[in-house]
C-alpha positions in Angstrom: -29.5 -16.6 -12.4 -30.3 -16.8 -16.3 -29.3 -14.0 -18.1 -32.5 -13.5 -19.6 -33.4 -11.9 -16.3 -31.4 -9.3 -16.2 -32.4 -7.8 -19.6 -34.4 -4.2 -19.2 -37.1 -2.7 -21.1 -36.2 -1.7 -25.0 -37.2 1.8 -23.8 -34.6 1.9 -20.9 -32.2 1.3 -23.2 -31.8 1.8 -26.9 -29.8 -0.1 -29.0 -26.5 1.4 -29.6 -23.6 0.5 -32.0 -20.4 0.0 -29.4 -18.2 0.7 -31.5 -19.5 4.0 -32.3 -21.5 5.4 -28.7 -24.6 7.9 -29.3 -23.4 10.7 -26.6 -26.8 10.9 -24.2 -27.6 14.8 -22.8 -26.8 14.7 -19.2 -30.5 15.4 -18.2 -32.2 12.9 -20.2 -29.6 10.4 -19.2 -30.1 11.2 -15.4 -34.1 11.3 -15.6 -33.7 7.6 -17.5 -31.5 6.7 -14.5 -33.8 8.2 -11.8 -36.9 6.3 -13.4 -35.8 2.8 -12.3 -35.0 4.2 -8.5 -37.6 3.7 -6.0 -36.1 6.6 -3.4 -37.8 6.4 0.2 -37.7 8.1 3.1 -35.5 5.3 4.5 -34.2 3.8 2.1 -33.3 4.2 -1.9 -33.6 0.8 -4.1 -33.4 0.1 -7.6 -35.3 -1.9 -10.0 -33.3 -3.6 -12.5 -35.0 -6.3 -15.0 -36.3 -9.3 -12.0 -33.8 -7.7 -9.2 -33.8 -5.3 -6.5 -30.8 -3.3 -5.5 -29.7 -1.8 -2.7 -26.8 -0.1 -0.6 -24.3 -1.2 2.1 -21.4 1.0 2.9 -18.1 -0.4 4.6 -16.7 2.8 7.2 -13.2 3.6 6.0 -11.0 5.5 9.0 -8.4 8.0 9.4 -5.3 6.4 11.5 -3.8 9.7 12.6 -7.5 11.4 13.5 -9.1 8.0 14.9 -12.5 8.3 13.3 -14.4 7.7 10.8 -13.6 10.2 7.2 -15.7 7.8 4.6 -17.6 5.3 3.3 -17.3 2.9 0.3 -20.7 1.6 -1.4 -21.3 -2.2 -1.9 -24.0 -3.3 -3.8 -26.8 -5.7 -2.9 -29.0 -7.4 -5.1 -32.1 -9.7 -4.3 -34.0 -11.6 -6.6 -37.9 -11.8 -6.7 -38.0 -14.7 -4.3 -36.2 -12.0 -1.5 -33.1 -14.4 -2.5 -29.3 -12.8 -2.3 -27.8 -12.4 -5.5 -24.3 -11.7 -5.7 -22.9 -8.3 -7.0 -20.7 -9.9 -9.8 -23.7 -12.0 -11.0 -25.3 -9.0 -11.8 -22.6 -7.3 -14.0 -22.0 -10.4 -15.5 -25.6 -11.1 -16.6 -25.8 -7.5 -18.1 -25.6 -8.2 -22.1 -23.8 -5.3 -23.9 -21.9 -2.2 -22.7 -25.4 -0.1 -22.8 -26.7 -2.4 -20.7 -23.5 -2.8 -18.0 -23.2 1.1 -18.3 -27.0 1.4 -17.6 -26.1 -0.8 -14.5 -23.4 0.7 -13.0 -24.5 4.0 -13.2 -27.7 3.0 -11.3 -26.2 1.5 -9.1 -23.8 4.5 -7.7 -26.9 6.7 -8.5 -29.0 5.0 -5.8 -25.8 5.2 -3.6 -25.2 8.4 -3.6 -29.2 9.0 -2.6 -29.1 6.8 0.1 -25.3 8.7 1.3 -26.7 12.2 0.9 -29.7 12.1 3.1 -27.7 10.4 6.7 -25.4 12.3 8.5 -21.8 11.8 7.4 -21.0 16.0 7.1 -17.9 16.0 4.9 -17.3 12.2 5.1 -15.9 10.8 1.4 -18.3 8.2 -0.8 -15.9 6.2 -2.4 -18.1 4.8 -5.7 -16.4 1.6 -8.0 -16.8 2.6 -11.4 -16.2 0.3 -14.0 -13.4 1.1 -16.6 -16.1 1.1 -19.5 -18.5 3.3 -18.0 -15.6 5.3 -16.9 -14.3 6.1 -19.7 -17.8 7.2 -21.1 -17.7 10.6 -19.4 -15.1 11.6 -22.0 -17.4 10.6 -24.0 -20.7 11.9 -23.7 -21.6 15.0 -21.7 -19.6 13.6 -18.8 -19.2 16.5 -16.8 -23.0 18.0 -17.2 -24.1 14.9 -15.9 -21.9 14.8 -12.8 -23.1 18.1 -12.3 -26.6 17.1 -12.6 -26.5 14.3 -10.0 -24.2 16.8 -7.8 -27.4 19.2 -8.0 -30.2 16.7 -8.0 -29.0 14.7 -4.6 -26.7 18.1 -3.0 -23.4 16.0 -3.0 -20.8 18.3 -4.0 -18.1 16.8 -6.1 -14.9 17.2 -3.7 -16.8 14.5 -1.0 -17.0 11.6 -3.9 -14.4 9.0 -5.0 -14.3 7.3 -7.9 -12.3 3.6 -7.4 -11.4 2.3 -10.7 -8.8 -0.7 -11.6 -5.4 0.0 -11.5 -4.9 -2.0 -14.4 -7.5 -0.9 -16.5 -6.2 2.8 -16.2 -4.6 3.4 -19.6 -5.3 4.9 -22.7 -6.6 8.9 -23.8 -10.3 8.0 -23.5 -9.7 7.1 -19.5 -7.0 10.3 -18.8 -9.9 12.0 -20.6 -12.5 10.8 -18.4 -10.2 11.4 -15.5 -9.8 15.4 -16.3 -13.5 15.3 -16.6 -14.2 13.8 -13.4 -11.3 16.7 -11.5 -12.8 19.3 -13.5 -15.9 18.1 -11.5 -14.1 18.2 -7.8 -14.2 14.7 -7.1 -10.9 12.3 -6.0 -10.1 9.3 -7.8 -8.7 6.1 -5.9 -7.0 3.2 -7.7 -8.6 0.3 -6.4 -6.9 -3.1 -5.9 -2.9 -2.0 -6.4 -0.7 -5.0 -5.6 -2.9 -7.2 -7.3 -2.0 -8.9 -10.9 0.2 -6.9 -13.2 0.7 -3.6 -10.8 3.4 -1.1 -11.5 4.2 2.7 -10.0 4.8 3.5 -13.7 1.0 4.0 -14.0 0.5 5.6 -10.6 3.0 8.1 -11.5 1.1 8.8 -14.7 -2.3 9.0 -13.4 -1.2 10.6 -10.4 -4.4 9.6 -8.0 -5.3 11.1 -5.1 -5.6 7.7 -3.3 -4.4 4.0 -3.7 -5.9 1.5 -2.1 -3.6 -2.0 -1.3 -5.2 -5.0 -2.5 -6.6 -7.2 0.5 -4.3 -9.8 -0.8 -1.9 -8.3 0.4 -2.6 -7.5 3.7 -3.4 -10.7 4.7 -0.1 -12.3 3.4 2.2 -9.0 5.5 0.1 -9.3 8.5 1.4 -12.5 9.2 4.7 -12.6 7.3 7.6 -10.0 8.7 9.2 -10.1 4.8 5.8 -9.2 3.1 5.0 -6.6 5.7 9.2 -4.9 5.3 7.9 -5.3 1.3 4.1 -3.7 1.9 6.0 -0.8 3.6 7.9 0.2 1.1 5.5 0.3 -1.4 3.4 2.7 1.1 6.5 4.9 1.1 6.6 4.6 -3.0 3.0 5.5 -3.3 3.4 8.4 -0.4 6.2 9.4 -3.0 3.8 9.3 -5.8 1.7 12.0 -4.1 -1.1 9.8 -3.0 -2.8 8.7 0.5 -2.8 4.9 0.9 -5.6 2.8 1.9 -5.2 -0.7 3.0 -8.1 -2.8 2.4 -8.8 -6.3 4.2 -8.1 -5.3 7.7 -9.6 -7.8 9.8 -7.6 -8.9 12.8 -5.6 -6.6 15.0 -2.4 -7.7 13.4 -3.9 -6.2 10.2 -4.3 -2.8 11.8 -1.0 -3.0 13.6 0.6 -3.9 10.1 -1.3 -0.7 8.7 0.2 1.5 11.8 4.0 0.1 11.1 3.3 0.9 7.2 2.4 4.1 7.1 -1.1 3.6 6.1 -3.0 6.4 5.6 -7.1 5.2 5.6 -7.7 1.3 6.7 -10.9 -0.5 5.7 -11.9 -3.7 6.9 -14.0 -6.1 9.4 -12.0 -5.0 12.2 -13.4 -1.6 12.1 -16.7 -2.0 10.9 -19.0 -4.7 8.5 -20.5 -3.5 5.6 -24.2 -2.1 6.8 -27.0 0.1 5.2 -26.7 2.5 7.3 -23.5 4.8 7.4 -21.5 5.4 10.5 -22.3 8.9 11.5 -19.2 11.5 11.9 -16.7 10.9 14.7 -17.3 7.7 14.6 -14.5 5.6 16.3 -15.0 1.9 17.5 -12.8 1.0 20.3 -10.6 -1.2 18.3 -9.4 2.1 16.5 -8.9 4.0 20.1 -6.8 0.8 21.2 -5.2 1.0 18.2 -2.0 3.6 19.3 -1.4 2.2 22.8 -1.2 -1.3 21.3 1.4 -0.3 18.5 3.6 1.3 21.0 3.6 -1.9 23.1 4.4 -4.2 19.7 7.2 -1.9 19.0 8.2 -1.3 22.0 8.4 -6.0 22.6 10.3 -5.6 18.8 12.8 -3.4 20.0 14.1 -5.2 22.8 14.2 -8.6 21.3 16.0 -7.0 18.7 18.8 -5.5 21.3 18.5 -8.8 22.7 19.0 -10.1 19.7 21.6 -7.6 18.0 23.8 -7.1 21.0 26.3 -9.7 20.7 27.4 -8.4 17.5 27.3 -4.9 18.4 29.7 -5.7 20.7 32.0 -7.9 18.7 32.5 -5.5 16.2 32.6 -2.5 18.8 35.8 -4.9 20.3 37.1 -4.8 16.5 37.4 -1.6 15.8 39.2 -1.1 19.3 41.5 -3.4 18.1 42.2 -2.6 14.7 42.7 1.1 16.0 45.6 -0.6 18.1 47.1 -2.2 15.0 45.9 -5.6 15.3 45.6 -7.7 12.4 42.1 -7.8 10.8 41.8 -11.8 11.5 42.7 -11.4 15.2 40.1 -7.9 15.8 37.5 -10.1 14.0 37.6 -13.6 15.2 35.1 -13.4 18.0 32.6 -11.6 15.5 33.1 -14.7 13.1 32.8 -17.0 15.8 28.9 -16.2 16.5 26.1 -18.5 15.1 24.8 -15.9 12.8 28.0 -14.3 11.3 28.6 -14.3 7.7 31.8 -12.0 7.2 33.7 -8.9 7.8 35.3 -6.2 5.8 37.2 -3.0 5.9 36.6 0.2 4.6 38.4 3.5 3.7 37.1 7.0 4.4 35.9 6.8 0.7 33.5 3.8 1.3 36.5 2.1 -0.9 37.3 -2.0 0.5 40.8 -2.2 1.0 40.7 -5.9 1.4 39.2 -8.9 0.6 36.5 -10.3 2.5 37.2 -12.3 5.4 34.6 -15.0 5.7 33.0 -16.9 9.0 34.4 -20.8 9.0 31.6 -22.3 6.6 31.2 -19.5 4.7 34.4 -19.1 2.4 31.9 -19.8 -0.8 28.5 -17.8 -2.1 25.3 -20.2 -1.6 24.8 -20.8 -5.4 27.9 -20.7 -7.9 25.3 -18.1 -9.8 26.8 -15.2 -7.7 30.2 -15.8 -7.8 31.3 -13.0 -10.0 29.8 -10.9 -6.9 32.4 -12.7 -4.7 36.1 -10.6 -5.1 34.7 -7.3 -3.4 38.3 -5.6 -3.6 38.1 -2.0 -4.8 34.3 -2.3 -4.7 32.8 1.1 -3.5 30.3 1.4 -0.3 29.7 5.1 -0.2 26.3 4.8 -0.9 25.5 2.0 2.3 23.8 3.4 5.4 26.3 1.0 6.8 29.4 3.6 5.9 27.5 6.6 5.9 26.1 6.3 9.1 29.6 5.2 10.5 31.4 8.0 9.0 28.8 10.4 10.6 29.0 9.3 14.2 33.0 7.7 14.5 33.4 4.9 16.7 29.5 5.0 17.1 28.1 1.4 16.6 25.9 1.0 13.7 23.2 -1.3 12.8 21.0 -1.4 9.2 17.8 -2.7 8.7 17.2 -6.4 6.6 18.5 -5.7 3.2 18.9 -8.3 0.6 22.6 -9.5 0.1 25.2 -9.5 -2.6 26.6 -12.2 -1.5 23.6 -14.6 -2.1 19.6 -15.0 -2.0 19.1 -14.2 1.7 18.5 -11.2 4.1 21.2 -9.2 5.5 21.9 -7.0 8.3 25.1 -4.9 8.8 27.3 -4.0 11.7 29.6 -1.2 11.6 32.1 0.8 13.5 34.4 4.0 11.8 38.0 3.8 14.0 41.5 5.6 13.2 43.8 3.1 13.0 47.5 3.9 14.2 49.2 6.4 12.3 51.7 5.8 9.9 54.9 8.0 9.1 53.6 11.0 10.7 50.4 11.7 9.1 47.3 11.9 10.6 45.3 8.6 10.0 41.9 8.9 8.4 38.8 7.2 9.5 38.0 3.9 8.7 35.4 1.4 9.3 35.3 -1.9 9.6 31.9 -4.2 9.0 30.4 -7.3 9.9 27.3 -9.0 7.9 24.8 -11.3 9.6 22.6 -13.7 8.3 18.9 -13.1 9.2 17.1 -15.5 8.2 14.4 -15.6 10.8 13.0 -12.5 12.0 14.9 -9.8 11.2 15.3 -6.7 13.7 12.8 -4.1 13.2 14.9 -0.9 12.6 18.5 0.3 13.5 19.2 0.9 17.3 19.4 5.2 16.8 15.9 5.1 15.4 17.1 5.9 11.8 15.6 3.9 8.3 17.9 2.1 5.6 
C-alpha cells in the first residue's frame, strides 16, 4: 500500500518539530482522537487516511482458576476495496512520530470502546503501545489524558495493560511514562521477553507486573525437553522478579502442557481461543482448558515412571556401594557394577564437609574430559561439594538414595544427573566415623528424568 495513503488531514495533525514535542491538553487531544472514530452500537471503527480499523481480541486464561481473566487487542485494517491490510503495514506507512503517535493512540482508543461496552466484568485489556508513543505520556499531559479516556469510555485504570517491548524499556523518558501510567492504576506487561537481546537486568529495574514469553519460545520447549528445563527456569527467574508470566503462542496441547510444567501463570494462544471481534464473556473456559489438569497429571504421572524405569539401575548400584564401602571395601570394588552400566560416567567420594577425598574414578572409556578445553576442571581432589543438592540432600536423609535433576557437567559440554548415597564407613581407632557419601554421575544425553524420585527441585 503506498504511503501516500496513509497520510491524514493537515488539521488532524499539526506539524511538530520531533525533536522538541508541543505537549497537547488531554481534552483536545482526546476530542481529536475521538473525531476519526465512527463508535456504533455494535461495533467501534476508525477512519485513518484510505483505511478502516477495527478490533479483534485474543482470550488470555488463568491456569490455576480455568477461565478466561483478559483479553489482548489486535488490530485490523481494510483498505477501501474491503481488502485486508496487515497491522505492520499500517505503522510502517505512518510518516513521522506525530503521525505513528496519532495512530497508535487511535488505535487502542477504538479498543478500548469496543471492550468497555461487552461483558467481560473485571477481565484485563492488554493494549500494545509503542515505545514512542509510550514515552509521550511523560511528556505531555499523560496522566489527564488517561484519565479522560478512563471517564469518557468507564474503564477504570487497574483493568488495562499496557504491553510494551522489553527491549525498548530504557531510559528516564520511558520510567517516566511508566510512573505516569501506575499513578493512573493500570499494569504494564513486557511483551515479547526471550526474544533478541532479553535480560532480567531490565525486568528487575522496571519491575512489571507481567512478562509475557515470546512465542518463539514456546514452540522451540514444547517440543524440545532442554528448551522446556531452560523456559522453566526463566518462569521461576521472572516469578522471582515479582511478576506473573504469560506464555504466548500456545497452540497445540503440548504447548499448554509445557505452560502447566513451567509454572505459567496466563497462557494465550490458538489452543484456547482465535483472535475474534467479539470478547469471550466472563467464565469463560473452553474444554481444552478443563482437560487441561487431568491431562498434566497423566503426562507426569507416564514421566515419572519411565524415569524410575529409567533411573533404577543406578539407584541400585550405588545404594550396593555405599553398603559396601560402609563394610570397608575398596572404592573400585563398591563401584564396579555402577561403572559397568551403559550410561555411567564416574564416581566419587565425599566427606561430611562436601570435601572429595579422592580422585575421581572414571567408567572404562571415560578416563579423559570430551574436549582438552576442560581439562584444568579434571583433578577434583580437595574440590568442595557443599553447595550440590547431590550432598546436601544425602547428608539430610543418610543412606537415603538420592537423585538430582539434568544439570550441566564440569566435566564436559553435556547434561548430567547425579546419584548419591551418605554411609558411615567402619570406624577407625575408636572414634565414631562420620558420614560420608559416595556419588555416581550419568550421562543423559537423551531425555533426561523429569525431577528427583522424593519430589524435591535441583
Amino acid at each position: 500500500m503506498p504511503c501516500a495513503d496513509m497520510i491524514l488531514p493537515s488539521a488532524a495533525h499539526p506539524a511538530v518539530d520531533d525533536a522538541l514535542p508541543v505537549p497537547l491538553p488531554a481534552a483536545p487531544r482526546l476530542a481529536q482522537l475521538l473525531a476519526d472514530l465512527r463508535i456504533a452500537k455494535s461495533h467501534t471503527t476508525a477512519i485513518l487516511g484510505g483505511l478502516t480499523l477495527s478490533s479483534h481480541f485474543q482470550p488470555i486464561y488463568s491456569l490455576s482458576h480455568a477461565r478466561v481473566v483478559g483479553h489482548e487487542a489486535l488490530l485490523r485494517a481494510t483498505d477501501g476495496q474491503g481488502r485486508p491490510v496487515p497491522p505492520p503495514t499500517v505503522f510502517e506507512a505512518c510518516r513521522g512520530e506525530d503521525e505513528l503517535a496519532h495512530c497508535d493512540s487511535l488505535s487502542r482508543l477504538m479498543h478500548v470502546s469496543n471492550f468497555s461496552g461487552r461483558q467481560t466484568g473485571e477481565q484485563w485489556l492488554f493494549l500494545n503501545v509503542h515505545p514512542r508513543t509510550f514515552e509521550r505520556l511523560a511528556r505531555a499531559d499523560g496522566a489527564g489524558y488517561l484519565d479522560a479516556v478512563s471517564r469518557r469510555f468507564s474503564m477504570p485504570g487497574h483493568r488495562l495493560v499496557l504491553e510494551v517491548l522489553e527491549t525498548s524499556a530504557d531510559g528516564p523518558a520511558f520510567a517516566e511514562a511508566m510512573d505516569v501510567a501506575r499513578g493512573h492504576g493500570c499494569l504494564i506487561a513486557i511483551d515479547d521477553f526471550g526474544a533478541g537481546h532479553s535480560n532480567f537486568d531490565r525486568v528487575w529495574r522496571l519491575q512489571p507486573d507481567i512478562v509475557k514469553l515470546d512465542r518463539s519460545l514456546t514452540m522451540r520447549a514444547a517440543h524440545d525437553v532442554r528448551a522446556g528445563r531452560v523456559v522453566a527456569q526463566m518462569v521461576s527467574l521472572l516469578h522471582e522478579c515479582g511478576a506473573l508470566v504469560l506464555m504466548e503462542g500456545v497452540e497445540d496441547e503440548a504447548a499448554a502442557l509445557l505452560a502447566m510444567d513451567a509454572d505459567a501463570d496466563l497462557v494465550q494462544g490458538w489452543h484456547f481461543g482465535r483472535p475474534q471481534a467479539e470478547p469471550r464473556p466472563c467464565g469463560d473456559s473452553p474444554d481444552e482448558l478443563s482437560r487441561l489438569p487431568k491431562a498434566f497429571t497423566a503426562l507426569r504421572e507416564s514421566q515419572r515412571r519411565r524415569h524410575r524405569a529409567a533411573i533404577a539401575p543406578y539407584l541400585n548400584a550405588i545404594g550396593h556401594a555405599g553398603v559396601l564401602l560402609s563394610a570397608g571395601r575398596p572404592m573400585e570394588e563398591a563401584c564396579g557394577p555402577f561403572l559397568e552400566l551403559p550410561h555411567a560416567q564416574l564416581c566419587y567420594r565425599l566427606d561430611e564437609d562436601g570435601f572429595q577425598v579422592q580422585q575421581n574414578l572414571w567408567a572404562s572409556g571415560c578416563h579423559r574430559p570430551p574436549h582438552p578445553g576442560h581439562e584444568p576442571l579434571r583433578d577434583a581432589r580437595g574440590a568442595c561439594w557443599v553447595r550440590r543438592p547431590y550432598f546436601r540432600r544425602a547428608i539430610e536423609a543418610p543412606q537415603k538414595v538420592q537423585v538430582t535433576r539434568p544439570y550441566r557437567s564440569l566435566h564436559g559440554s553435556r547434561l548430567c544427573t547425579t546419584v548419591s548415597v551418605a554411609y558411615r564407613p567402619p570406624a577407625i581407632g575408636g572414634h565414631p566415623p562420620r558420614w560420608e557419601v559416595v556419588c555416581g554421575d550419568i550421562n543423559w544425553d537423551g531425555e533426561p528424568p523429569d525431577g528427583p524420585v522424593d519430589g524435591r527441585s535441583g
